[in-house]
N, C-alpha and C positions, 0 to 999 in steps of 0.2 A: 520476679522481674516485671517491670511495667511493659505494656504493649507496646509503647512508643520507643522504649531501648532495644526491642529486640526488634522493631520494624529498624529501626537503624543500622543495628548490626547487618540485617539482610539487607540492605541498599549497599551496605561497605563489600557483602560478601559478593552483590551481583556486582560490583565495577571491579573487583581488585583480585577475584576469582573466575570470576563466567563472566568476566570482559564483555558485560553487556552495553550499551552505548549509553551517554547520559538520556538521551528523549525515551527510551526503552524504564532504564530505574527511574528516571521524572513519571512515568505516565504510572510504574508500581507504586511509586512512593504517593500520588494522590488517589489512587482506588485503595488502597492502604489504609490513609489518613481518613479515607471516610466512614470507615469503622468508627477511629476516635472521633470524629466528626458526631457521630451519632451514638455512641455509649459512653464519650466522655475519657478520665484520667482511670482505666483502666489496666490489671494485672494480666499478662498472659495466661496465667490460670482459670480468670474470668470467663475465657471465651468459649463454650458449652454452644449447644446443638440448639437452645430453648432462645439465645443470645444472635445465634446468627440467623433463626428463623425470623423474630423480631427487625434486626436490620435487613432483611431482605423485603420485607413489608415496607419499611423506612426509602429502599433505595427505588420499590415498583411505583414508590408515591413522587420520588423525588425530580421537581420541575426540574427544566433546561433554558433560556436563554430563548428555544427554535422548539417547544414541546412541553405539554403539561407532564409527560412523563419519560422516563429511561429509557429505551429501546431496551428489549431484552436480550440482546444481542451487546449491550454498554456493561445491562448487570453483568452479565457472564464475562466478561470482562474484572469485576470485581472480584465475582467473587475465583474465578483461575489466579490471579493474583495472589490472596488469601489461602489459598490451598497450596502454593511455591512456598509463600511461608510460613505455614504451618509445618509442609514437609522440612525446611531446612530448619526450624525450632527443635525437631525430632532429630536431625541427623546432630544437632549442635547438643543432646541431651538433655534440652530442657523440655516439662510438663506443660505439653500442650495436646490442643482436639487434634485425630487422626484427620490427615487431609479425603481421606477417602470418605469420609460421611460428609462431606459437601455434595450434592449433586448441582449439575446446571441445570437453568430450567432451557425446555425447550424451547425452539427458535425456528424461526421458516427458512428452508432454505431459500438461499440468494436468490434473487431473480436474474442472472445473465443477460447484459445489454450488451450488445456488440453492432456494430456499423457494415452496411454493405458496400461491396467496391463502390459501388456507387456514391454511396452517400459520403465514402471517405474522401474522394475525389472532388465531388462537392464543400467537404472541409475543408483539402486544402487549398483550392482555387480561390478563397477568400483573402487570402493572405495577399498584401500589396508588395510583388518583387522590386516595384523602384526605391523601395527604403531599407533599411538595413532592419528596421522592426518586423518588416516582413519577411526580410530573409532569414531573418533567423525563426521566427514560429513557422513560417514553413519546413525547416529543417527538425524544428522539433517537432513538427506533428508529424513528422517522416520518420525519423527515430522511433519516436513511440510503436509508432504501428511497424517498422521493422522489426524490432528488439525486443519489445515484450516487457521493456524498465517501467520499472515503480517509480513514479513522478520522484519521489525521494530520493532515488538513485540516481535516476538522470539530472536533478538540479547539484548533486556533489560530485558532477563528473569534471575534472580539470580539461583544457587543451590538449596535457601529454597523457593524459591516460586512455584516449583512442586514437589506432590505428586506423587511417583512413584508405590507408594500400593492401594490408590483409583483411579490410571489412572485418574485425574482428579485436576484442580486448577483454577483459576481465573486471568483474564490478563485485564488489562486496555489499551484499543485501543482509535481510534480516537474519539474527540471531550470528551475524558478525561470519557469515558465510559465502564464499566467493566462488563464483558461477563466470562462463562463458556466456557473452554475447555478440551474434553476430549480427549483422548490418548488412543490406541491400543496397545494390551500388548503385542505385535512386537514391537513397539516403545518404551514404555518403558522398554524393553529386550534390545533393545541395549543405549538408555542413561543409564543403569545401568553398563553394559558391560564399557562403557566409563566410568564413572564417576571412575569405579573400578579402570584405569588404571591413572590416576588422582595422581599426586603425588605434588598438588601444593594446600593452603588453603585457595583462592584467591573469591571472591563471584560470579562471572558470571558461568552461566550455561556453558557457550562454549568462551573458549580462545584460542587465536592464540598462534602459536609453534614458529612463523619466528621473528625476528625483535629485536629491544634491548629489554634488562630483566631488563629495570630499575626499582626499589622497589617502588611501590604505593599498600599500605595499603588497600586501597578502591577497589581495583582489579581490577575496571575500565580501568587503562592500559590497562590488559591484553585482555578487551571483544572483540571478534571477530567484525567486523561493519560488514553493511548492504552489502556495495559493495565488501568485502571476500567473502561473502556468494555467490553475483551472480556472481563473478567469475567462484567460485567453482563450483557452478549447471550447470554455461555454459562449462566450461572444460571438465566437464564426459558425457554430452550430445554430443558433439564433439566425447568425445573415444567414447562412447555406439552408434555413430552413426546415431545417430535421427538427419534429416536434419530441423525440424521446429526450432522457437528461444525460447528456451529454459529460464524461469528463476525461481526466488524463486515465483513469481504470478503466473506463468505456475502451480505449485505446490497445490497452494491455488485453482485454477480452478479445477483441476483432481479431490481433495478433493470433492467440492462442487458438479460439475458433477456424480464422483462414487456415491455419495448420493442420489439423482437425479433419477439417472437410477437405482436405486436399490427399489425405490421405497417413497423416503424420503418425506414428506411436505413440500412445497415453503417456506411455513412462517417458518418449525423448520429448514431448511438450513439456511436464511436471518438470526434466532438469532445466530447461530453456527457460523457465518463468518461476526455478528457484523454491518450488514447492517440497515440505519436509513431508507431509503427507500424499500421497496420489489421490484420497480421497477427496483433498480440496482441487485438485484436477479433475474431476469427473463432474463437477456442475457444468463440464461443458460437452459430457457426452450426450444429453438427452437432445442437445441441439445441433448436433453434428454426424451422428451416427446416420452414414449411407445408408445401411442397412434398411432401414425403417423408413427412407422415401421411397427404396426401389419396393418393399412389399405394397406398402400404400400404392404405387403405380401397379403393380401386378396384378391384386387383389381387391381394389375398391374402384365400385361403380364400374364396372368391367358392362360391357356391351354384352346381350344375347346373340 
């Protein structure tokens, strides 16, 4: 069987079986292709241990558009891909390399950017309330730092799918799984203030002002995307003057840290920001843990 029928078949089997979303099988099916990208009209038998060292050479070289090379944090990206479908080639019976001799290569962990009241404050005072552009980025950058959504979440939010009187609704995140989000009645103060000024019947939560008004029913048109959004965080981060880099994730961090240092549980953080691991919840203990200012205060530079 050639590589490229059985990369097919596992695109049919993640949408029609693990109801994965298309941007989720779009993003397998080009870390996929760049295997054939790089060894050509090849057999699934082909693909040996000697075969994937070779294109991991290929991908640590390969430019970007913004970069002479991959982040290796993009490879591993590939090659986790690569290793789903090696495994379902093995569960479908056909002769392929064990996913377990792929390793990833190491990566740094994240560096945690998060916003102080302060500085958030200073975000959202940017926003101009006499115009309805304003009032609605105010409300989203309210949202954000309430909720803890994934800018991708919050730009597929409809009208009816929050609850602005139980501060409270239901969002479907990655891997097609649905979590509770709640909302501070600061934030929903002002997407009410917005919606109020709303003179369009259109279903997205939040639409763009700029650009053609051609008629779509479905109101799709009009939904703000992902990359308005980080414009706009990065723009008023520029006025308000905070020199770190600024985005809609910066947002989701601040969230989950204010929680954090407030006193919150690791595990009831991890369900509120939809994590399958707790371990990618703990990038934000090493910045939040009491514990370790009150010894520092006890213990360092103490007076005789």
């Amino acid at each position: 069987m050639s590589y490229e029928e059985a990369v097919n078949q596992f695109l049919e089997y993640l949408e029609l079986e693990q109801n994965r979303s298309q941007k989720t099988i779009a993003n397998y099916s080009h870390y996929l292709m760049r295997l054939n990208d790089f060894a050509g009209d090849i057999k699934l038998a082909d693909i040996d241990a000697e075969l994937i060292r070779k294109w991991r050479l290929w991908l640590n070289r390969l430019g970007t558009n913004t970069s002479d090379e991959l982040s290796k944090t993009t490879q591993n990206y590939h090659l986790i891909a690569l290793r789903s479908f090696l495994r379902f080639c093995i569960k479908r019976g056909y002769t392929a390399l064990a996913a377990d001799q792929i390793e990833l290569a190491r990566t740094k962990r994240p560096q945690v950017t998060f916003l102080t009241p302060e500085e958030l404050q200073r975000l959202a005072s940017q926003t101009d309330l006499s115009t309805p552009v304003g009032l609605r980025d105010r409300a989203i950058i309210e949202l954000l730092f309430s909720s803890g959504l994934r800018v991708s979440e919050l730009v597929g939010l409809d009208r009816d799918h929050i609850n602005l009187k139980r501060r409270e609704f239901m969002v479907r995140g990655k891997g097609q799984k649905d979590r509770p989000i709640f909302i501070s009645e600061e934030a929903a103060n002002w997407i009410s203030q917005y919606l109020d000024k709303r003179q369009d019947n259109t279903k997205p939560l939040f639409i763009r002002y700029s650009g053609s008004k051609k008629v779509d029913l479905s109101g799709n048109y009009h939904r703000l995307t992902a990359r308005s959004i980080q414009r706009m965080i990065a723009r008023y981060a520029r006025l308000a003057g905070i020199t770190k880099h600024v985005s809609p994730h910066t947002l989701r961090h601040s969230f989950a840290t204010d929680l954090l240092m407030n006193g919150a549980a690791l595990r009831s953080v991890q369900a509120m920001l939809g994590h399958s691991n707790i371990a990618t919840t703990q990038i934000y203990t090493h910045v939040t843990d009491p514990h370790l200012k009150q010894v520092h205060e006890q213990f360092h530079n103490r007076k005789k």
